[in-house]
N, C-alpha and C positions, 0 to 999 in steps of 0.2 A: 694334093698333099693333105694329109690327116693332121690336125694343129689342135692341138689341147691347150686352152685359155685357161689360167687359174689367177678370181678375181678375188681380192681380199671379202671377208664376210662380213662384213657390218653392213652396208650401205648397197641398196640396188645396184644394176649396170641398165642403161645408165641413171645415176644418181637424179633426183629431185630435185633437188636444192642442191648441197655443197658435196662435193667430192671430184678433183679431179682425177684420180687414179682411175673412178669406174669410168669418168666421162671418156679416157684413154684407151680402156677395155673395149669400151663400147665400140667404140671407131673399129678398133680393129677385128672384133671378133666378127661385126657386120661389113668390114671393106673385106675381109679376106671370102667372108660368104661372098660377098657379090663377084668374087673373081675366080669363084667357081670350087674353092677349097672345102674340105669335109672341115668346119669348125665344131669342136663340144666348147660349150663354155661351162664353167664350173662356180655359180655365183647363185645369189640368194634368190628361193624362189620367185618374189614379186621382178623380177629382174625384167627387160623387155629387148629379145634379141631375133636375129633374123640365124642366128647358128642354131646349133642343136642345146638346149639348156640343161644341165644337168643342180641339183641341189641340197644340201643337205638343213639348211634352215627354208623355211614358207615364207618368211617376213625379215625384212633388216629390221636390224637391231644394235640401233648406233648408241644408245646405251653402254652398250658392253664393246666397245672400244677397246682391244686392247687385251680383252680375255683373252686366255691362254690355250685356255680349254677350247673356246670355240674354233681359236684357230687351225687348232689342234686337230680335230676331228675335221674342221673341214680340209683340210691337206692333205690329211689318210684320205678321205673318199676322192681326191682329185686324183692322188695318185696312184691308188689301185687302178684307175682307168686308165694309166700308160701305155702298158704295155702294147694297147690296140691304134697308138698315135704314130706317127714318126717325129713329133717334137712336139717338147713340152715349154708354153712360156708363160712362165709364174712369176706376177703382180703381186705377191702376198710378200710377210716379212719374213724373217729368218728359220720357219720351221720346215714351211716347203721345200726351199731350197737345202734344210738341213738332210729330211729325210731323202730327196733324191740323192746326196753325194752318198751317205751312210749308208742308205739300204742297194747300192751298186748297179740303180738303175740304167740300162741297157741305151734305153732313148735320150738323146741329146734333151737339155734344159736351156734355156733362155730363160735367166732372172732378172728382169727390170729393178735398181736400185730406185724408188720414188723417193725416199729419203736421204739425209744425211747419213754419212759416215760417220759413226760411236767408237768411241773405245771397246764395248762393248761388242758391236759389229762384226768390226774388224777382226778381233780374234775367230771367229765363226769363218769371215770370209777369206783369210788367209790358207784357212783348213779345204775350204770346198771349190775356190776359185779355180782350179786345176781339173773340176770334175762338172762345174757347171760354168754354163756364158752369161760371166755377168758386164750386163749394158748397162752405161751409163744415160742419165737424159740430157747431159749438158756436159760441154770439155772443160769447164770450171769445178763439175761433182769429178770428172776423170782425172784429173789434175791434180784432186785431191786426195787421190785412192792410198790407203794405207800402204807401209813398204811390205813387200809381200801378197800383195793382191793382185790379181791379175784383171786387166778391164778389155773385153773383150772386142768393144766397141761404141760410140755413140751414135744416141738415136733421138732426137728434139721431139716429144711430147707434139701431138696433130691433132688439131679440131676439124670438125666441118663446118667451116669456113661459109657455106651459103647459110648456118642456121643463127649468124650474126650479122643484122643488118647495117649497112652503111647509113651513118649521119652525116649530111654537108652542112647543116645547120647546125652550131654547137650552142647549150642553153649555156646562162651565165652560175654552173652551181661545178664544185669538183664532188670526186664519186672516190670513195673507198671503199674495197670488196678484200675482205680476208677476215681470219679468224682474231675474235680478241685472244692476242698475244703478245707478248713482247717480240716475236720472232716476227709480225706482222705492222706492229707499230701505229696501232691507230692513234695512240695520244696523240704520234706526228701529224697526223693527219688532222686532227682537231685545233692543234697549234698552228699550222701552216693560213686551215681558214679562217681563222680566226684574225690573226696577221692581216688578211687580205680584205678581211669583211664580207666572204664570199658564203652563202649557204654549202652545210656539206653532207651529202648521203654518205651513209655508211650503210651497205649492206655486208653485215657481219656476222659470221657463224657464232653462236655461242649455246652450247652445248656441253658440253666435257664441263665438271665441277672446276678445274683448272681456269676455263673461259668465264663458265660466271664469277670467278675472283676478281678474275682480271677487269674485268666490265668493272665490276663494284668497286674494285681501289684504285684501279688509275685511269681507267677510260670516262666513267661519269665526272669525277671532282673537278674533271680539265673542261667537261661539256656545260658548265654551266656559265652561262653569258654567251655561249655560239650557238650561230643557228647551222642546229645538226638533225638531219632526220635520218634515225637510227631504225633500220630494218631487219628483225633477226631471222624472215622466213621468206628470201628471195628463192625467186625460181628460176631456170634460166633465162625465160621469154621476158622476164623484169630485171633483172639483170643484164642481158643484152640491147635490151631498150633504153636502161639508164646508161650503159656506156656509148651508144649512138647517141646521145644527145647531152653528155657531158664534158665541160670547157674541158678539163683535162681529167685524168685518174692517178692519183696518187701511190704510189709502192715506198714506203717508204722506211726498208727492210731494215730488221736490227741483226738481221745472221745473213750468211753466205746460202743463201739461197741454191737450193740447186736447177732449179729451171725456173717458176712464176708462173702459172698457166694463166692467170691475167692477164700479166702485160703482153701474150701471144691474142687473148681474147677483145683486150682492148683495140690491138690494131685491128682487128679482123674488123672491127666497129668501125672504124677510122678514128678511133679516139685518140689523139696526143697521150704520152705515156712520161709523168716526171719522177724518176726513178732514184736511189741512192745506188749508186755504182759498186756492188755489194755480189757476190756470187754469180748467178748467169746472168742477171742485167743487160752486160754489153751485149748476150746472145742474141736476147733481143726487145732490144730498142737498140734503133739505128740513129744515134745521138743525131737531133737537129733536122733531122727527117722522118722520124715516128715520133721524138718527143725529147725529153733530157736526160740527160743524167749527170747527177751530182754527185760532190762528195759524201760517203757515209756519216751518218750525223747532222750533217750540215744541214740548219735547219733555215736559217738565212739563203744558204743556194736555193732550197727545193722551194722555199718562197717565192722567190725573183724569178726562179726558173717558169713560173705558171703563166706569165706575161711573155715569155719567151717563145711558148708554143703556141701562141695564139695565132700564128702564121701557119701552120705545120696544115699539109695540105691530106682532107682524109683517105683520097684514093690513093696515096704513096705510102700510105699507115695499111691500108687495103690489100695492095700489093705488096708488100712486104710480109703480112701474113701467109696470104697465098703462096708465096714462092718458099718458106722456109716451113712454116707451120700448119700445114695442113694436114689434114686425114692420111692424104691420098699418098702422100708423100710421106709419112709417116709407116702407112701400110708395106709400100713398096721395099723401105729399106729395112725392114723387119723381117720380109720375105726372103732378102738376099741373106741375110743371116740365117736363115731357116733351111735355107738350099740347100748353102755352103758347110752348116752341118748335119744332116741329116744325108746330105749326096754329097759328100766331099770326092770332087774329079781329080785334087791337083795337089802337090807339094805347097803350092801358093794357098789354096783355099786354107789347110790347114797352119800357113805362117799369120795369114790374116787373123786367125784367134791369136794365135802365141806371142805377137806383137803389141798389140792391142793398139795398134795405128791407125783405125779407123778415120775417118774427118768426116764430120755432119759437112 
């Protein structure tokens, strides 16, 4: 099968440091090569892939987050290359997917939504959901889908799984990994250790002028008297070593979340995962057997809850990964969607999109 990858343009595939969208890219545009598929991927040059790479920038440039232009141009050059795929699946945000519906492209689309649904969005995806397959990454983002959108399917975000080591030994510090945000909630995470008396890493993206505010007005004034060691340029290989050897990982989300690629990354660790029960959460953490989950807010639960997990065994956080959140399994059900449109055999093939009843 000939499969056209389209990765957003700022950040390599796979990513250095922070980006789970390309880490997501990556997986698949290299599982689907290894099963024998003609892959192009269509991502920034410095990128590292086992498919065919195609590019229109040499270097990421997470800077420019966000441009419009760049987008712009890189979308044109992914999609002049259609014509020669039998399916296109684009990781990017609203323009890719715009020009496919608009310009009455021929070849089936698969649009992965990585983010929330806007008001904004929505108006867009209302227009095109009938012309493109848009997957959900969690039945909590599908769940939520505007009236008048169509959701084609869900597909839970896969890592590979062996390039996170198991910890059986957990040290005595919690770890927080995400961007300073409100949407991310590191003050919680500052508060909770502090509560405990416990040391606490934070390796945090801060980047975007938006992250260094955030740092400055509410994430330092709270760090002062806790002991936090704040890291702003983790890589993976420090980052999955700090969550192998950390008591628990903190999520301690202020939005609805649509999937977390942490708390999949923490289990694969074996790490306990203390969660606010917010968005896809329940998808995964398997409350009281990968880790907790509390109530939203509740800062007193995700407190207490840290004592809780201290039992939580890490090959059952291990396998829990592997069974739901893997590469491999991630690859597989993306392919059947791939099949199902690009060869549709059957009256059923084509109810499976129009229903959008898919189940992870």
């Amino acid at each position: 099968m000939r499969i056209l990858q389209i990765a957003p343009p700022w950040f390599p595939v796979p990513p250095r440091g922070y980006g789970g969208i390309e880490w997501v890219v990556a997986s698949l545009a290299d599982g689907l090569t290894d099963l024998g598929h003609e892959v192009t991927l269509v991502a920034n040059g410095d990128s590292t892939t086992r498919a065919d790479l195609v590019s229109v920038y040499d270097d990421s440039t997470p800077h420019r987050l966000g441009d419009v232009w760049m987008e712009a141009a890189h979308a044109v050059a992914a999609y002049l290359r259609a014509s020669d795929v039998d399916v296109v699946h684009d990781h990017t945000g609203v323009i890719g997917p715009a020009i496919a519906a608009a310009g009455g492209l021929r070849v089936p689309v698969v649009n992965t939504l990585h983010g929330p649904w806007t008001r904004d969005n929505a108006v867009l995806y209302r227009a095109i959901s009938r012309h493109v397959a848009l997957t959900a990454i969690s039945h909590d983002q599908a769940g939520r889908a505007p009236d008048g959108v169509r959701v084609a399917g869900v597909v839970h975000n896969g890592i590979e799984t062996d390039a996170y080591p198991v910890g059986r030994d957990r040290e005595d510090f919690l770890l927080f990994v995400g961007r300073a945000s409100h949407e991310k909630g590191p003050e919680v995470a500052v508060e909770v250790a502090r509560r405990l008396g416990l040391p606490l890493v934070m390796a945090m993206k801060v980047n975007e002028p938006a992250e260094h505010r955030y740092l400055a007005r509410v994430v330092r004034p709270v760090m002062d008297g806790a002991d936090v060691d704040l890291r702003t340029a983790v890589g993976h290989d420090e980052k999955a070593d700090l969550m192998s050897r950390a008591r628990a990982v903190l999520v301690p989300i202020g939005w609805d979340e649509p999937f977390g690629l942490v708390m999949a990354e923490a289990a694969a660790c074996g790490a306990p995962v203390v969660a606010f029960r917010r968005g896809a959460a329940p998808e995964l953490v398997f409350d009281r057997v990968t880790g907790r989950l509390v109530p939203p807010g509740d800062v007193d639960a995700m407190t207490a809850a840290v004592a809780e997990v201290d039992g939580i065994d890490p090959l059952a956080c291990r396998a829990w990964a592997e069974g739901r959140f893997s590469a491999r399994r991630m690859v597989q059900r993306y392919l059947r969607i791939y099949e199902e449109m690009a060869w549709p055999t059957s009256a059923h093939s084509v109810r499976f999109f129009a229903s959008g009843a898919t189940r992870s």
